[in-house]
N, CA and C atoms as a LAMMPS dump frame, in Angstrom:
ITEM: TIMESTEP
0
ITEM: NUMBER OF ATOMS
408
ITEM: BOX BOUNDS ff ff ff
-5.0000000000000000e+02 5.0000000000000000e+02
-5.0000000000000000e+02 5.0000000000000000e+02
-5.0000000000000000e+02 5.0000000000000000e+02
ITEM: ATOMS id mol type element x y z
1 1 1 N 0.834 -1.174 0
2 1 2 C 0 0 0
3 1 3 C 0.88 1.238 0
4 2 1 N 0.529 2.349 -0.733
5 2 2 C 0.991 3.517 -0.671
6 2 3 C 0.811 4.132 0.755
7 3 1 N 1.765 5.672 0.796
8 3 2 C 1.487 5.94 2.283
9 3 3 C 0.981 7.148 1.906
10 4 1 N -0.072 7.113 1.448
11 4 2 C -0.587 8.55 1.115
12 4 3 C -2.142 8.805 2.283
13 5 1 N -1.787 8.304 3.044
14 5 2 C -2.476 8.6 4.515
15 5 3 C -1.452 9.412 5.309
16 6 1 N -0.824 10.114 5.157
17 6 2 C -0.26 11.337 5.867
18 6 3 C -0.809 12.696 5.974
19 7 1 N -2.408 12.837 6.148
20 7 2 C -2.947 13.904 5.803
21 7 3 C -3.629 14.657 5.189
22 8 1 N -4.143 15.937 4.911
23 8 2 C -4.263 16.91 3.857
24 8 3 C -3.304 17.929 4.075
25 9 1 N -2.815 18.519 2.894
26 9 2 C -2.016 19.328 3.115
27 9 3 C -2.383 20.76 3.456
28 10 1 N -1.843 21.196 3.854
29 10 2 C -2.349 23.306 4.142
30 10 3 C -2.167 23.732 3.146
31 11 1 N -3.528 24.401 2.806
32 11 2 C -3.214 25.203 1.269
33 11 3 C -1.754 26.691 1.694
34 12 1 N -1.439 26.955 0.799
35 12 2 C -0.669 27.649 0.434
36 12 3 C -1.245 29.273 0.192
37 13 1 N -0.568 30.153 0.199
38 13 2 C -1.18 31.396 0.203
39 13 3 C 0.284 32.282 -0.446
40 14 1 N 0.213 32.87 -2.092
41 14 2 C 1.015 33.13 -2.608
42 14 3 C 1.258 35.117 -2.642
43 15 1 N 2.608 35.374 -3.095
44 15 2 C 2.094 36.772 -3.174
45 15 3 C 2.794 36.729 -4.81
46 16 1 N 2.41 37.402 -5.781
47 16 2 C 3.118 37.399 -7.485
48 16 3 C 2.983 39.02 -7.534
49 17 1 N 5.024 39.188 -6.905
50 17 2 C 4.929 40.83 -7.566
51 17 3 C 5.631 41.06 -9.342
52 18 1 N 4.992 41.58 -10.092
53 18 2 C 5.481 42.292 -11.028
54 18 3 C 5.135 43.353 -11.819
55 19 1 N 5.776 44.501 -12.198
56 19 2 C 5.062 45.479 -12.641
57 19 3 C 4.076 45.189 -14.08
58 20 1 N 4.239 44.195 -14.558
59 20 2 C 3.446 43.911 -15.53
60 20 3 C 2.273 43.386 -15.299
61 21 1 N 0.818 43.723 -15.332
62 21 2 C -0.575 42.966 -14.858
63 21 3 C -0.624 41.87 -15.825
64 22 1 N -0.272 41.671 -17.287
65 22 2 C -0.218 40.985 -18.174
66 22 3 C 0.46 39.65 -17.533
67 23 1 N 1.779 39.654 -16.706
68 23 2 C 2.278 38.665 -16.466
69 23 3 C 1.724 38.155 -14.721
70 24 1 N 1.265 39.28 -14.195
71 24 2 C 0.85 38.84 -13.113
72 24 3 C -0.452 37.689 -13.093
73 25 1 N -1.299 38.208 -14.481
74 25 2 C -2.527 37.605 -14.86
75 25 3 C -2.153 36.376 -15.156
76 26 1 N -0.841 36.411 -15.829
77 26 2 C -0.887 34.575 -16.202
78 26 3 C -0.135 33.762 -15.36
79 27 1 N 0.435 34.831 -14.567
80 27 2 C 1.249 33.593 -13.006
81 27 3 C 0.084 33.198 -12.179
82 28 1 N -0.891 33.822 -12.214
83 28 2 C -2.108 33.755 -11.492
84 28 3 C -2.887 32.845 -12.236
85 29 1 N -3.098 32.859 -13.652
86 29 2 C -3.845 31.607 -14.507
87 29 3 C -3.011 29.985 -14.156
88 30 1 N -1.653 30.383 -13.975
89 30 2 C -1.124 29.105 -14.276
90 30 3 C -1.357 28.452 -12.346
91 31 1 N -1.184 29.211 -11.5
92 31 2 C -1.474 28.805 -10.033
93 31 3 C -2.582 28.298 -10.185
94 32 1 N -3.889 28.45 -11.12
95 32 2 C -5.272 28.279 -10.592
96 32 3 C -5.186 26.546 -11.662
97 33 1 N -4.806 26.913 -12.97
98 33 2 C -4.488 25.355 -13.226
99 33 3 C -3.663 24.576 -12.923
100 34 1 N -2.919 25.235 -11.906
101 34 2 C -1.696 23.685 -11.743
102 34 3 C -2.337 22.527 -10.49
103 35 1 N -3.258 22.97 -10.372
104 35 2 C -3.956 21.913 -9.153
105 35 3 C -3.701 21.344 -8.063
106 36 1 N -2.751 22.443 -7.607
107 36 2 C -2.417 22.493 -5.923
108 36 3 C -3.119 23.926 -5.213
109 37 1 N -3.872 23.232 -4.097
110 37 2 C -4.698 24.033 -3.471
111 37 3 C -3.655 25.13 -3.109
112 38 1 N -4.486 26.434 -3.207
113 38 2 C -4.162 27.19 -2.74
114 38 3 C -4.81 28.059 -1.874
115 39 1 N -4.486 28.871 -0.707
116 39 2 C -5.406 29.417 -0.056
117 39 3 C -6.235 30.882 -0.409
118 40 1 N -4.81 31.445 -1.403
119 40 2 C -4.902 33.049 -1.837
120 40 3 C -4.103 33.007 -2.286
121 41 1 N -4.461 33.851 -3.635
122 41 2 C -2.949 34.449 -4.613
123 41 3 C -3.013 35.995 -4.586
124 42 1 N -2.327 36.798 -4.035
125 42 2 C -2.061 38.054 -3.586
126 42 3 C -1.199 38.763 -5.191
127 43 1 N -1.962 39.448 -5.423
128 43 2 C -0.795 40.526 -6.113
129 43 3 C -0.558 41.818 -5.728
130 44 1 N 0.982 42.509 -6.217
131 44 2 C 1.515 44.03 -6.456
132 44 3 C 2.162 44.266 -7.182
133 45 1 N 2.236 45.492 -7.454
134 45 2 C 2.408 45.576 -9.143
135 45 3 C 4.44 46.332 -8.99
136 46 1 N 4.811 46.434 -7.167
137 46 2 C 6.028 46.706 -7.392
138 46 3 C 6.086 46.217 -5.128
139 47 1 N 7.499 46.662 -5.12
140 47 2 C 8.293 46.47 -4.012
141 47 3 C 7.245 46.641 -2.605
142 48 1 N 7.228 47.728 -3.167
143 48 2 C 6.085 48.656 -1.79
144 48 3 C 4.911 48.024 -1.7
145 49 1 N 4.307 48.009 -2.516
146 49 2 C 2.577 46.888 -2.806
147 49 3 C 2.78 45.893 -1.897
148 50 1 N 3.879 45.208 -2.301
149 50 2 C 4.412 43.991 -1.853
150 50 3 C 4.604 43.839 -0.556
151 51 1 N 5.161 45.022 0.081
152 51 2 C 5.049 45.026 1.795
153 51 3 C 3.909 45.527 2.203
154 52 1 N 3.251 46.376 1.279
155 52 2 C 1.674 46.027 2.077
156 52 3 C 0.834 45.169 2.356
157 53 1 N 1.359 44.131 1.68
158 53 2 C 0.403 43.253 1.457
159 53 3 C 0.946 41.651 2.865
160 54 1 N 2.008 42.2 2.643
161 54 2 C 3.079 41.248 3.583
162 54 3 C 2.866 41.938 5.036
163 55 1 N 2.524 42.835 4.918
164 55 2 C 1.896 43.723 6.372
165 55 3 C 0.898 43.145 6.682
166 56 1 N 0.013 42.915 6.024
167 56 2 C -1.379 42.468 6.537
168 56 3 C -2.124 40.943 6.029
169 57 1 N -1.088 40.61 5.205
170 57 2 C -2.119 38.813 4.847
171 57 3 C -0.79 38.087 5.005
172 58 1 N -1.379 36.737 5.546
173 58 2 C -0.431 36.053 5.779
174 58 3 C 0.32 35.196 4.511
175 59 1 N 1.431 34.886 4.049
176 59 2 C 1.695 34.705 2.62
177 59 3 C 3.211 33.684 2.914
178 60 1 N 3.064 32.499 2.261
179 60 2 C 3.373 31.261 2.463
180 60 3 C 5.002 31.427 1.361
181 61 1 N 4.881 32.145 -0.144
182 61 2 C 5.856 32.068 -0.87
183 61 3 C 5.257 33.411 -2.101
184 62 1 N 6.764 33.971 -2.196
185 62 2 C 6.905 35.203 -2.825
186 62 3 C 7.431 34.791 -3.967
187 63 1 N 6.994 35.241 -5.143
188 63 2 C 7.259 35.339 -6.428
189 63 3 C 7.5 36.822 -7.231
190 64 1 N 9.157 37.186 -7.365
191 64 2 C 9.049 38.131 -8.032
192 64 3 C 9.793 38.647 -8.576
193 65 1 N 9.441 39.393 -9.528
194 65 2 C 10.272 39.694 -10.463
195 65 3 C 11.816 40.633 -10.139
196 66 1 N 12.412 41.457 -10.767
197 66 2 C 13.823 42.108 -10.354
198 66 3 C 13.123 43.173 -10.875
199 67 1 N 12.989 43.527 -12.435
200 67 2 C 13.386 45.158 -12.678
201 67 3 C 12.18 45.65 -12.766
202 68 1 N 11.533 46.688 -11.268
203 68 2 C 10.448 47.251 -11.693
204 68 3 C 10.638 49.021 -11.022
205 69 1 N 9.433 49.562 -11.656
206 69 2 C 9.631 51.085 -10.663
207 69 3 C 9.501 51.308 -9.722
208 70 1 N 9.502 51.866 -9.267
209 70 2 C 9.232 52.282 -7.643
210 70 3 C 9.848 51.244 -7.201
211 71 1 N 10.204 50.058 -5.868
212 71 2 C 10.906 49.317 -4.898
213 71 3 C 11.064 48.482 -6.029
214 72 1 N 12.428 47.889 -6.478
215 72 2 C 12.651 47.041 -7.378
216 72 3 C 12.611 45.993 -6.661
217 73 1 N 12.645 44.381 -7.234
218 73 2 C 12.263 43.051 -6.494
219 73 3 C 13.523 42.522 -5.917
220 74 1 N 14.821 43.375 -5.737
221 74 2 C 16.548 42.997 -5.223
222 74 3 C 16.437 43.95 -4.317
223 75 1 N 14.977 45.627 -4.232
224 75 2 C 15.216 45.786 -2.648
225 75 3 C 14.326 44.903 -2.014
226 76 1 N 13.267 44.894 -2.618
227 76 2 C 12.005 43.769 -1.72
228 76 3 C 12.586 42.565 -0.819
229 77 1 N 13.492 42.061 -1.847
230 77 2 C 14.571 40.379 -1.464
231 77 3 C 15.479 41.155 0.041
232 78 1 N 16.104 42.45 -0.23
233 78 2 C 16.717 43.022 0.682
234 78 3 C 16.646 43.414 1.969
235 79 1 N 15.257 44.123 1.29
236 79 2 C 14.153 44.407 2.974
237 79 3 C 13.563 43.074 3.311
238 80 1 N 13.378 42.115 2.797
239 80 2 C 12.856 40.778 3.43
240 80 3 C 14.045 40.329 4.458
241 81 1 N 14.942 40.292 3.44
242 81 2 C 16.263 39.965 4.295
243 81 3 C 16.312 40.213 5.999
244 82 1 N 16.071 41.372 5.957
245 82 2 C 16.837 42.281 7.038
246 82 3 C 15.427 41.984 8.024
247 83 1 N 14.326 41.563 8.176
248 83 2 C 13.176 41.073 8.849
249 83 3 C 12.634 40.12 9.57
250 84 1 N 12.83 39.729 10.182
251 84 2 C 12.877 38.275 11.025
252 84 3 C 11.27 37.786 10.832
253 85 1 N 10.446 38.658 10.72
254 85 2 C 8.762 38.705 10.202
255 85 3 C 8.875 37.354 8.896
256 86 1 N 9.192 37.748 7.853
257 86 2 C 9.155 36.825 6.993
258 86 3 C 10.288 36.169 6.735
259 87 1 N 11.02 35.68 7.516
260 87 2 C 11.882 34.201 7.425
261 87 3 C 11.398 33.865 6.962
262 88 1 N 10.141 32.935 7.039
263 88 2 C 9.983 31.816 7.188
264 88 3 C 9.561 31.72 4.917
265 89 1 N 8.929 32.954 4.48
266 89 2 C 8.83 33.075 3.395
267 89 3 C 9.511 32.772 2.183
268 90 1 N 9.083 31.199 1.628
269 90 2 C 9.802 30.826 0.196
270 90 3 C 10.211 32.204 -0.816
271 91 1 N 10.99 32.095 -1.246
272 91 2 C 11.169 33.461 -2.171
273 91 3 C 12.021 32.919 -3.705
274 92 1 N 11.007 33.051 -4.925
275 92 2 C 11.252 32.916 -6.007
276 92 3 C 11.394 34.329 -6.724
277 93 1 N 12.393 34.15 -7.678
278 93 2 C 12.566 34.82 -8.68
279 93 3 C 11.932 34.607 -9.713
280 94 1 N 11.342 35.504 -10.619
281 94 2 C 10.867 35.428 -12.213
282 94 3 C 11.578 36.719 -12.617
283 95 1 N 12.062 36.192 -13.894
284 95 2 C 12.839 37.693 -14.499
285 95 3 C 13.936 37.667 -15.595
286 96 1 N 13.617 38.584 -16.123
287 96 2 C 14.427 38.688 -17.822
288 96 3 C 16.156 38.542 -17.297
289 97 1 N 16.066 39.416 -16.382
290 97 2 C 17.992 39.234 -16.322
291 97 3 C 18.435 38.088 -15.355
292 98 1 N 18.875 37.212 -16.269
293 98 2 C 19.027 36.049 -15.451
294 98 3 C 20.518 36.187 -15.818
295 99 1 N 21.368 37.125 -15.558
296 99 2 C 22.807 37.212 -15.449
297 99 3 C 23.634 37.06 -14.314
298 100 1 N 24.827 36.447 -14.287
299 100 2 C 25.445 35.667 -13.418
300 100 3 C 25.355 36.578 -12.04
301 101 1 N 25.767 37.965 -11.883
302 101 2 C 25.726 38.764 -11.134
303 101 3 C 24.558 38.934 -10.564
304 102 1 N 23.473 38.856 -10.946
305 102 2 C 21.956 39.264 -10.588
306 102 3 C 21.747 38.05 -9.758
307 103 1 N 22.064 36.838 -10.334
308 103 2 C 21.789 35.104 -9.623
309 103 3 C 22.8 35.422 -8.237
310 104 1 N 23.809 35.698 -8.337
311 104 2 C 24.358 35.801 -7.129
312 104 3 C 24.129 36.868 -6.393
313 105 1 N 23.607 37.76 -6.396
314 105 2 C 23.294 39.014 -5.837
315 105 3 C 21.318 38.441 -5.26
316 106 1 N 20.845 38.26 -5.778
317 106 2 C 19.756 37.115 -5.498
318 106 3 C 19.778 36.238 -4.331
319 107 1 N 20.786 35.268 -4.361
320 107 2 C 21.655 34.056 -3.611
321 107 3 C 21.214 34.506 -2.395
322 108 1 N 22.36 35.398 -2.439
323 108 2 C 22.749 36.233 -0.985
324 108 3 C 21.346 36.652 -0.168
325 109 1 N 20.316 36.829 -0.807
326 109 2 C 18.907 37.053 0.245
327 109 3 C 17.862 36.104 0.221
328 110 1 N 18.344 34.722 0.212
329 110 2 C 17.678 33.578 0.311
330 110 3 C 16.21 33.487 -0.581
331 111 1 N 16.555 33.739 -1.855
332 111 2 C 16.126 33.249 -2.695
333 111 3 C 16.315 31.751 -2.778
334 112 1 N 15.233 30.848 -3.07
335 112 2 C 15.056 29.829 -3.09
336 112 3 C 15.214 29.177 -4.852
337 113 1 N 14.789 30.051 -5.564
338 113 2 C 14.605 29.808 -7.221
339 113 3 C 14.853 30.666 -7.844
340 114 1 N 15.642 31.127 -8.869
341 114 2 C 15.399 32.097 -9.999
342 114 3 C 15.722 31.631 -11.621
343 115 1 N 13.89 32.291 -11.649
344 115 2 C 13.492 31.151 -12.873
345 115 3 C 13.632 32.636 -13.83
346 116 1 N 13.814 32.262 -15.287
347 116 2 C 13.882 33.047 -16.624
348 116 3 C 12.646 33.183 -17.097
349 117 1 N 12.251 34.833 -17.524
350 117 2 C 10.884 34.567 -18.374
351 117 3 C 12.045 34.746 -19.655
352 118 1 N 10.938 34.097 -20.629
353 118 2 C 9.415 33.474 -20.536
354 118 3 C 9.343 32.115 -19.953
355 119 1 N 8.65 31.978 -18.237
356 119 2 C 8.207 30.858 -18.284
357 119 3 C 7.445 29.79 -18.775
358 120 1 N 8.005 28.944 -18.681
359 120 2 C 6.916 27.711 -18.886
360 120 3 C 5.746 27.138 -18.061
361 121 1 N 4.944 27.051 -18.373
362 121 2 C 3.538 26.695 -17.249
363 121 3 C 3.801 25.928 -16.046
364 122 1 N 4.78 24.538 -16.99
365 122 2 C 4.553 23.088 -16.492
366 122 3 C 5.749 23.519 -15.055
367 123 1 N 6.954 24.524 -15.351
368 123 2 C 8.261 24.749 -14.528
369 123 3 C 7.105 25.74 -13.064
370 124 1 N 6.585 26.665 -13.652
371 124 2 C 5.869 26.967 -12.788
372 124 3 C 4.755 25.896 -11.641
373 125 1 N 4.291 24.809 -12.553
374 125 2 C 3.712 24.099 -11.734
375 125 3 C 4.093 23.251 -10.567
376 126 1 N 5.869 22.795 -11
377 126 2 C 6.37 22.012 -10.408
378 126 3 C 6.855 22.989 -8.982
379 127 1 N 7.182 24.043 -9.431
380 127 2 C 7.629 24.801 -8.316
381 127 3 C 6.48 24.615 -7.252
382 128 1 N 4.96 25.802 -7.328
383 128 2 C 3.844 25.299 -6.604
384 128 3 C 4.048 24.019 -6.353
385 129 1 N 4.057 23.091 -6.699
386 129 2 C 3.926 21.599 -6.367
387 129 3 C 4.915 21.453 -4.897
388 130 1 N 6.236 21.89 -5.265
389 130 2 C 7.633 21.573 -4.148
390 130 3 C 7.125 22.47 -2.979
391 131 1 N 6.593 23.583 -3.073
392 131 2 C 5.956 24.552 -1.739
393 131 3 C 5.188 23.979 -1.529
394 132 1 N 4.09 23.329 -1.776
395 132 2 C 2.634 22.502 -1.124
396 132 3 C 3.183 21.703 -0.937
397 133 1 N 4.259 20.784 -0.935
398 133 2 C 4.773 19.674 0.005
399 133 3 C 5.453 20.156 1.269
400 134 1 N 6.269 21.174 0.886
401 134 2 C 6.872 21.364 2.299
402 134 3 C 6.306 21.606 3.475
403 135 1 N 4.93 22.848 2.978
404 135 2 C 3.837 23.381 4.078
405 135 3 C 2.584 22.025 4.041
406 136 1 N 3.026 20.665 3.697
407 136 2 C 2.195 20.073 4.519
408 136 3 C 1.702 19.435 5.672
């Protein structure tokens, strides 16, 4: 017998910052088809949004991009850093400059992933997938 009597898992509760609504819309399409529960998918459209939102809802794993206006997503990673509040917060990258310097500059504030757009659905799914196991 399988051991898939260990439970249900805790849905997950995401935040997807990027200044683009276009891409926020489809990180948000692809969360709703990849078929791991989720509790809430939170968006902001830059850095600051992003700590408002981290101010007041509780949020399981951060997804976000690097180059936007206002709080770019390397201070967001920065000010997370420096916060003992969201330790505990998975933190992915999505983003055009996937250059060696940016990955290691990334590293350094416990980034967990940094994925290249244009993503792929299925890379996105697997990710969701590896966070709904851990928070189960």
């Amino acid at each position: 017998m399988s051991g898939s009597g260990r439970g249900t898992r805790r849905p997950i509760s995401i935040l997807i910052v990027d200044d683009s609504s276009t891409m926020r819309a489809m990180l948000k399409r692809v969360v709703e088809l990849s078929g791991i529960e989720v509790a809430a998918v939170h968006e902001a459209a830059d850095g600051n949004e992003a700590i408002a939102v981290l101010e007041r809802e509780p949020v399981d794993a951060l997804f976000t991009d690097i180059n936007m206006p206002g709080m770019s997503g390397i201070d967001l990673l920065r000010r997370l850093a420096r916060d003992e509040r969201w330790s505990h917060l998975l933190r992915v990258v999505i983003s055009t400059d996937g250059s060696a310097s940016r990955r290691a500059e990334a590293g350094g504030l416990d980034v967990r992933l940094y994925l290249e757009k244009p993503l792929r659905p299925e890379v996105m799914r697997d990710v969701l997938a590896g966070i709904a196991a851990a928070h189960a």
